[in-house]
C-alpha positions as CSV (number, residue, x, y, z in Angstrom):
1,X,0.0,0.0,0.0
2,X,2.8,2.3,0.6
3,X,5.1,1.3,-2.1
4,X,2.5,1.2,-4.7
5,X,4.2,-2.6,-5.9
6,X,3.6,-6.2,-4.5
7,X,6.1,-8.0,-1.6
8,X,8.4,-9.6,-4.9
9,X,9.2,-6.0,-6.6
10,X,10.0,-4.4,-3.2
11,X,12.7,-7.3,-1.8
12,X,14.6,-6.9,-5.7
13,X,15.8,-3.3,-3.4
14,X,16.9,-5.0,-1.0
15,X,18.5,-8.5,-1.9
16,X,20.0,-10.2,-5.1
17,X,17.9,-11.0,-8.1
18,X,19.5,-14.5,-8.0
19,X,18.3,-14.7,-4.5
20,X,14.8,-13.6,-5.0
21,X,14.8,-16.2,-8.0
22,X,15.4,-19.5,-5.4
23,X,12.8,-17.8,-3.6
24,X,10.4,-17.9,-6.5
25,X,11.0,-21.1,-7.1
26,X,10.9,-23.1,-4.0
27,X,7.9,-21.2,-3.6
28,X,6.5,-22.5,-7.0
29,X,7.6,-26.2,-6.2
30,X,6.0,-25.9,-3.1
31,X,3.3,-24.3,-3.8
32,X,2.5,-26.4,-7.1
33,X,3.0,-29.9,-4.7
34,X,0.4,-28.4,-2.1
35,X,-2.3,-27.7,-5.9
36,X,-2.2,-31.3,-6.2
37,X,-2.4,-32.3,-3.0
38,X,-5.3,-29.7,-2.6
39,X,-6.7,-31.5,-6.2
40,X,-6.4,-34.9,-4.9
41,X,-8.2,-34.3,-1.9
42,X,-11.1,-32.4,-3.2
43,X,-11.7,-35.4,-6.1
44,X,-11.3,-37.9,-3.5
45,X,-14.1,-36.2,-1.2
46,X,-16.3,-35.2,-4.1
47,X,-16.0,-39.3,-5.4
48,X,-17.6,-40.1,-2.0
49,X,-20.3,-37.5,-2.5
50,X,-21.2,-37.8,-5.8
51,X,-19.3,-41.1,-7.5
52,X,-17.5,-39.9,-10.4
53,X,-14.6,-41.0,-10.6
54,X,-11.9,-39.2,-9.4
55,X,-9.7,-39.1,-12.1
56,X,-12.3,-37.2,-14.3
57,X,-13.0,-35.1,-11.3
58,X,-9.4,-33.8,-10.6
59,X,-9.0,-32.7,-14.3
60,X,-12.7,-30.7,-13.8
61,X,-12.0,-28.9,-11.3
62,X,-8.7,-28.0,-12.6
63,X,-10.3,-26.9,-15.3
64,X,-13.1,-24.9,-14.0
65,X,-10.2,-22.7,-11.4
66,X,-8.2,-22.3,-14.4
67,X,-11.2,-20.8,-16.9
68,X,-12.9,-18.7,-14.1
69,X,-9.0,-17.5,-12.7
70,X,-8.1,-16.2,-16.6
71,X,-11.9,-15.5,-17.6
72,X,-13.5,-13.5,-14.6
73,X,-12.5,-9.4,-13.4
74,X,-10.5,-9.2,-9.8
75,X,-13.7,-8.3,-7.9
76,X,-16.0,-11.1,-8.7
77,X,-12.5,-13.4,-8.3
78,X,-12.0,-11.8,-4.7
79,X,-16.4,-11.9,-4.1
80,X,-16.1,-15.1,-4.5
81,X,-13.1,-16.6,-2.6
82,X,-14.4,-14.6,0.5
83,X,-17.7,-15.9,0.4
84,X,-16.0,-19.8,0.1
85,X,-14.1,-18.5,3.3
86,X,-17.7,-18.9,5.2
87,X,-16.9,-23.1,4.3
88,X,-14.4,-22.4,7.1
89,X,-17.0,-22.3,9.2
90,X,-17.6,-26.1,9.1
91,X,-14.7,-27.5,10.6
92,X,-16.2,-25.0,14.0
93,X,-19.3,-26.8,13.7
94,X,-17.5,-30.4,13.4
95,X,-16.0,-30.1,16.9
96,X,-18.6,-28.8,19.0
97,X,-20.5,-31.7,17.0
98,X,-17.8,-34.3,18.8
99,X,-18.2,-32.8,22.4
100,X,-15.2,-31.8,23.6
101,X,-14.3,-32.1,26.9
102,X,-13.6,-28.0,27.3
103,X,-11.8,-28.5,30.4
104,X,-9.4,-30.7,29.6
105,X,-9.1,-29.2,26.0
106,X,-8.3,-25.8,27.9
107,X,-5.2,-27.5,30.1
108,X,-3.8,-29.0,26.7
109,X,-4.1,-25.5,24.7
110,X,-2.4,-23.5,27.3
111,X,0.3,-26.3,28.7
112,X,1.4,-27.4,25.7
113,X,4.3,-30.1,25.5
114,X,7.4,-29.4,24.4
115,X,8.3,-31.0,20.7
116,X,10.4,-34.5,21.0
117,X,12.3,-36.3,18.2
118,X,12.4,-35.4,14.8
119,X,8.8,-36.5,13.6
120,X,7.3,-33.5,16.7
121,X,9.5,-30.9,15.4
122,X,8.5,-31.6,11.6
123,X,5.2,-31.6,12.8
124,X,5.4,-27.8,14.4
125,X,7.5,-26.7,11.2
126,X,5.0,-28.2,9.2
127,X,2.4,-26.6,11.2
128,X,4.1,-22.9,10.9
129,X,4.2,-23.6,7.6
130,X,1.0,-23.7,6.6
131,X,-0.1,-20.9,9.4
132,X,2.6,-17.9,8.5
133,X,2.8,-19.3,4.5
134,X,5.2,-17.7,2.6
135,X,2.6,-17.8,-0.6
136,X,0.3,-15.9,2.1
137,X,2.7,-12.7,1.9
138,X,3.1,-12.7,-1.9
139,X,-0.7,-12.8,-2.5
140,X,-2.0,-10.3,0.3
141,X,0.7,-7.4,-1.2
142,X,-0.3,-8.1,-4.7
143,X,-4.1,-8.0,-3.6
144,X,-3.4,-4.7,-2.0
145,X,-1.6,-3.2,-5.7
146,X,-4.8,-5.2,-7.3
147,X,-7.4,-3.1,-5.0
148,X,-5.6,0.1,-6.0
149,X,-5.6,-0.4,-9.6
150,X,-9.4,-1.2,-9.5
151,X,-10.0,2.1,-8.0
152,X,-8.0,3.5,-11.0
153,X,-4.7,3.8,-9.2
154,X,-2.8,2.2,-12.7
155,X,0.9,3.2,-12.2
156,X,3.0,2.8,-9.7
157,X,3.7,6.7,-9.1
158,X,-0.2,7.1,-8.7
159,X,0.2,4.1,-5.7
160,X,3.1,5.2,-4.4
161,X,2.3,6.3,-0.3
162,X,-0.2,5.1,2.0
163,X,-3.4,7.3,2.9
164,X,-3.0,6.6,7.1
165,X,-6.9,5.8,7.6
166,X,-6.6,3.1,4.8
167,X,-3.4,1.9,6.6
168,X,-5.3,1.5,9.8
169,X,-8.2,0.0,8.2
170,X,-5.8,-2.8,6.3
171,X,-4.4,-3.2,9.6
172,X,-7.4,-4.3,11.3
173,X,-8.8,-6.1,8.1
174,X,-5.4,-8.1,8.1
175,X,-5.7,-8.7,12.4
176,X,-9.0,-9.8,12.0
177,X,-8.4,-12.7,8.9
178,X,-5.2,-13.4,10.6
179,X,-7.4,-14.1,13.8
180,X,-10.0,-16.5,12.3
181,X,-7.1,-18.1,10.5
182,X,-6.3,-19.7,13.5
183,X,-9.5,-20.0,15.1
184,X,-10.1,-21.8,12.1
185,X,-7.1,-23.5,12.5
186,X,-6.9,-24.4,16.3
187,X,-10.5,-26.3,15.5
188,X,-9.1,-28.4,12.9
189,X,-6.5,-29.6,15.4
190,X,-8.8,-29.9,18.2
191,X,-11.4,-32.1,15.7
192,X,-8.5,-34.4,14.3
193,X,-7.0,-34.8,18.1
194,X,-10.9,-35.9,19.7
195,X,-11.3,-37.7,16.5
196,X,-8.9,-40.2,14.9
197,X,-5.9,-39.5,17.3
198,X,-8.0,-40.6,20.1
199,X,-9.3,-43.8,18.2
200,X,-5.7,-44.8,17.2
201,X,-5.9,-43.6,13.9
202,X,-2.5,-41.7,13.3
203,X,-1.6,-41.8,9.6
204,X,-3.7,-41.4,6.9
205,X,-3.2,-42.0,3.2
206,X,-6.0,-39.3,1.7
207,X,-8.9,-37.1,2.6
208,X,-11.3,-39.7,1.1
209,X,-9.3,-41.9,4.3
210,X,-10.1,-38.6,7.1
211,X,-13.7,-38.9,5.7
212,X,-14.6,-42.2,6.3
213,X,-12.5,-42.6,9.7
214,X,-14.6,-39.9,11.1
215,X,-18.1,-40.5,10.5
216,X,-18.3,-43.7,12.7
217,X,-16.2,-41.8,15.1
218,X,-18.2,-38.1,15.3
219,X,-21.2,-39.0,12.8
220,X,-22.0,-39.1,9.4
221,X,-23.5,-35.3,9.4
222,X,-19.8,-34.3,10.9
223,X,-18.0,-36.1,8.5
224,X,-20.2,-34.7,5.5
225,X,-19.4,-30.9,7.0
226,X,-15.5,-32.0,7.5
227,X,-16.5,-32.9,3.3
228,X,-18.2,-29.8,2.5
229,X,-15.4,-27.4,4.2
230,X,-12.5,-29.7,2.6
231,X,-13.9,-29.2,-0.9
232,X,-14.8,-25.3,0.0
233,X,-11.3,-24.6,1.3
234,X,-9.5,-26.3,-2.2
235,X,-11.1,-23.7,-3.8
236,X,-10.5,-20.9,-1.9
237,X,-6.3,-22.5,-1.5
238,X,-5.7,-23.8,-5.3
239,X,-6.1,-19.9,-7.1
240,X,-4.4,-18.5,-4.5
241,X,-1.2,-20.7,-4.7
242,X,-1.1,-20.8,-8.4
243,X,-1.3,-17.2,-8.1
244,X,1.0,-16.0,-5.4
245,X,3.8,-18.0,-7.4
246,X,2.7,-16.2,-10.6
247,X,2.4,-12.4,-9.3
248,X,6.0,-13.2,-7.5
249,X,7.8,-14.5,-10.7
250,X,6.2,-11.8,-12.8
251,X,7.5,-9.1,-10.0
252,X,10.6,-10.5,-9.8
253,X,11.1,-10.3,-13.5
254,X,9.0,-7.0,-14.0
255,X,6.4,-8.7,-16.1
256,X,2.8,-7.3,-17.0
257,X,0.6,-8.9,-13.9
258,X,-3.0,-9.0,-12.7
259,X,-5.7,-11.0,-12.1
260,X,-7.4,-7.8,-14.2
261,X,-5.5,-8.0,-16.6
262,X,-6.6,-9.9,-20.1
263,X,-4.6,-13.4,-21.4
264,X,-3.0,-11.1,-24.2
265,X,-1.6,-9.1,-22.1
266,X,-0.1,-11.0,-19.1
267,X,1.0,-14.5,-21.3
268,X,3.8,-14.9,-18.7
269,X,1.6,-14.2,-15.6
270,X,-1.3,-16.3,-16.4
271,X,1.3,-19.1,-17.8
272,X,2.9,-19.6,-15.0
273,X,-1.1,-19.8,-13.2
274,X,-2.0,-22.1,-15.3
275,X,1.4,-24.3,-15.6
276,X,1.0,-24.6,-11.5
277,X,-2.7,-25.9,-11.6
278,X,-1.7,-28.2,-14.8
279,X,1.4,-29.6,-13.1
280,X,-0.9,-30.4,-10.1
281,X,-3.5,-32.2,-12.0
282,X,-0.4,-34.2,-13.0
283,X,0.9,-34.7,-9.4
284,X,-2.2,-36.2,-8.7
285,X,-1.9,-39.5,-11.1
286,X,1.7,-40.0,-9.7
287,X,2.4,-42.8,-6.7
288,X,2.6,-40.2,-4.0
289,X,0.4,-40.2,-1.5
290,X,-1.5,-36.5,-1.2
291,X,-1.2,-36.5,2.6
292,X,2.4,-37.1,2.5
293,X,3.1,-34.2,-0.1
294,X,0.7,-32.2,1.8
295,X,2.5,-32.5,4.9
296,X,6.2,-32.0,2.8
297,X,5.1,-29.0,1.4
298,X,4.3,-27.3,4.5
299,X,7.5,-28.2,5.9
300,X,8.8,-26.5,3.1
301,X,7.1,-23.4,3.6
302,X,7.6,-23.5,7.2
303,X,11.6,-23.5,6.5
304,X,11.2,-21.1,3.7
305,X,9.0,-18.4,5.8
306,X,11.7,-17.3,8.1
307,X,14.0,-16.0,5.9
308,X,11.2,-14.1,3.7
309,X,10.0,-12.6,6.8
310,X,13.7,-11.3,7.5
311,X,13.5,-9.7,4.2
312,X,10.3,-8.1,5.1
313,X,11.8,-6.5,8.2
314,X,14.4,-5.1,5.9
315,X,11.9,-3.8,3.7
316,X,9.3,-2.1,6.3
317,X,12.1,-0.7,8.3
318,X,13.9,1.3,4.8
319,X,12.8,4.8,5.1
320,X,13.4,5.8,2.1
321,X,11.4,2.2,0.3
322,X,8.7,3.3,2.6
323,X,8.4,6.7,1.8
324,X,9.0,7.5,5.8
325,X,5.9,5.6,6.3
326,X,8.3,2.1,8.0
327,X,6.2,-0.4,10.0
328,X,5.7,0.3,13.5
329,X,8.2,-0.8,15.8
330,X,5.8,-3.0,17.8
331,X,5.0,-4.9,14.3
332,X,8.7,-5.0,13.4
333,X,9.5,-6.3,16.7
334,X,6.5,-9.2,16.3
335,X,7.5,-10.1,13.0
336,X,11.3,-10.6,14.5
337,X,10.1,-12.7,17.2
338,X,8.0,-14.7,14.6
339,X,11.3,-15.3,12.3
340,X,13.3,-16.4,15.4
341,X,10.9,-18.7,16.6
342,X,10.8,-20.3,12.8
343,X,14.5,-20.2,12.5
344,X,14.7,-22.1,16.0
345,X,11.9,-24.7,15.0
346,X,13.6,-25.2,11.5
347,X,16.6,-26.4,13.2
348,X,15.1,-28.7,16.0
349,X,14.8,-30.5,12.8
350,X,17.7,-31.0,11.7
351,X,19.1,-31.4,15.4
352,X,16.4,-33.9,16.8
């Protein structure tokens, strides 16, 4: 909002181009893994609820993101991946369903136990990774530049600083998501931990695997809402990975970008889109198992993340990038704590 271009064009100020190239590309491998993981689950869910096959139903729903992502305007794109945010809602709904036992649940949330062995410490990684994702800080700055150019802000001299009530306002919009993220999150855990942990069941090979092991452990109407918010939050995930690897490559390499833009116009940006989503319909015919690359992928992210978020500090705290508008320090300070703790986690993995 302040520098008028998204988090990619910003960190080529303030680090190598080579640099900001591995980036790009770890974050397209990872990203493009966690499509067909994302893919795979969705078809494997939708087989149970509809029974077409899921090889016919990966490449449909593939298709369908890839023609409404090049076909449709930012604001019905954005409309619509905040109303599937409300699927969300169902994975609340599923553990209240299982009757927790609050007090108990309390103990465990506040007195947590400390990560042992190398399996725990992947675990929190991969947990981190998929909470503070690094494809989470491309797409929220290139949003931002998208926003402005809707409301006819086209260049980047007529984006260039930030009006201080819009800051605030972002800042609570960003709090607030940031918050039901991991409410969101925390009731995934806590539905998994009553659920299958409890019961013995600790590794699973697909969603289609979740699906049945919870409905004769919570109910068939919990397990169709765990369904209904799996297949909701593929397609809220799958544009927004294919795209936060396409607006960084096409920053990085100063490349006409834009979810508003037409396919004549931004080749490169929409190719690389589409090559992500194509790539993951592929994944999903290989051997792999989804949960596994699921779970790799955030590991991934969660060892990436650290290091972007040190070159976001660098960026919010230049003066002169910011136009005298740097992050607070209290934010600066929180995001340095939050790269520590990463760094910290990313080696009790290679230590344990």
């Amino acid at each position: 909002m302040v520098t008028g271009t998204g988090l990619a064009e910003a960190l080529r100020a303030k680090m190598p181009k080579w640099v900001l190239v591995i980036i790009c590309l770890a974050l397209f491998a990872a990203n493009t893994v966690n499509v067909g993981a994302d893919l795979d689950g969705m078809a494997d869910v939708a087989n149970l609820l509809t029974g077409i096959s899921p090889a016919i139903l990966v490449v449909g729903i593939g298709a369908i993101i890839i023609f409404a992502t090049i076909k449709f305007r930012y604001n019905l794109i954005a409309s619509v991946l905040k109303w599937l945010a409300l699927s969300l809602f169902a994975y609340v709904i599923t553990a209240f369903i299982v009757h927790p036992d609050w007090p108990k649940v309390a103990v465990a949330t506040f007195l947590p136990s400390w990560p042992s062995g190398h399996a725990q410490w992947s675990m929190l990684v991969a947990i981190l990774g998929t909470t503070i994702s690094p494809y989470l800080f491309f797409w929220q700055a290139s949003q931002e530049v998208e926003i402005e150019k809707v409301r006819g802000q086209g260049t980047k001299a007529s984006r260039r600083g930030g009006d201080k009530q819009e800051l605030k306002d972002r800042a609570l919009d960003v709090g607030v998501g940031a918050l039901f993220s991991n409410l969101i999150m925390y009731f995934i855990i806590l539905t998994t931990a009553l659920t299958l942990h409890e019961s013995g069941i600790v590794r699973l090979d697909s969603s289609k695997d979740a699906v049945r092991a919870l409905a004769p452990l919570a109910g068939h109407f919990a397990a169709l809402l765990y369904a209904i918010g799996l297949i909701g939050v593929g397609f809220l995930a799958i544009p927004t990975l294919a795209g936060s690897a396409a607006y960084a490559f096409a920053e990085t390499f100063d490349l006409r970008q834009g979810l508003d833009e037409k396919l004549s116009r931004a080749r490169s940006f929409y190719g690389i889109l589409v090559l992500s989503i194509i790539l993951g319909v592929l994944f999903t015919y290989t051997s792999i198992k989804p949960m596994e690359a699921l779970f790799l992928s955030s590991v991934i992210n969660g060892l990436l993340a650290p290091f972007l978020l040190v070159g976001i500090l660098l960026v919010a705290s230049d003066h002169v990038l910011m136009r005298n508008q740097p992050s607070s320090i209290l934010a600066r300070v929180a995001v340095g704590i939050a790269a520590l703790g990463m760094f910290a986690a990313g080696i009790g993995i290679f230590l344990s």
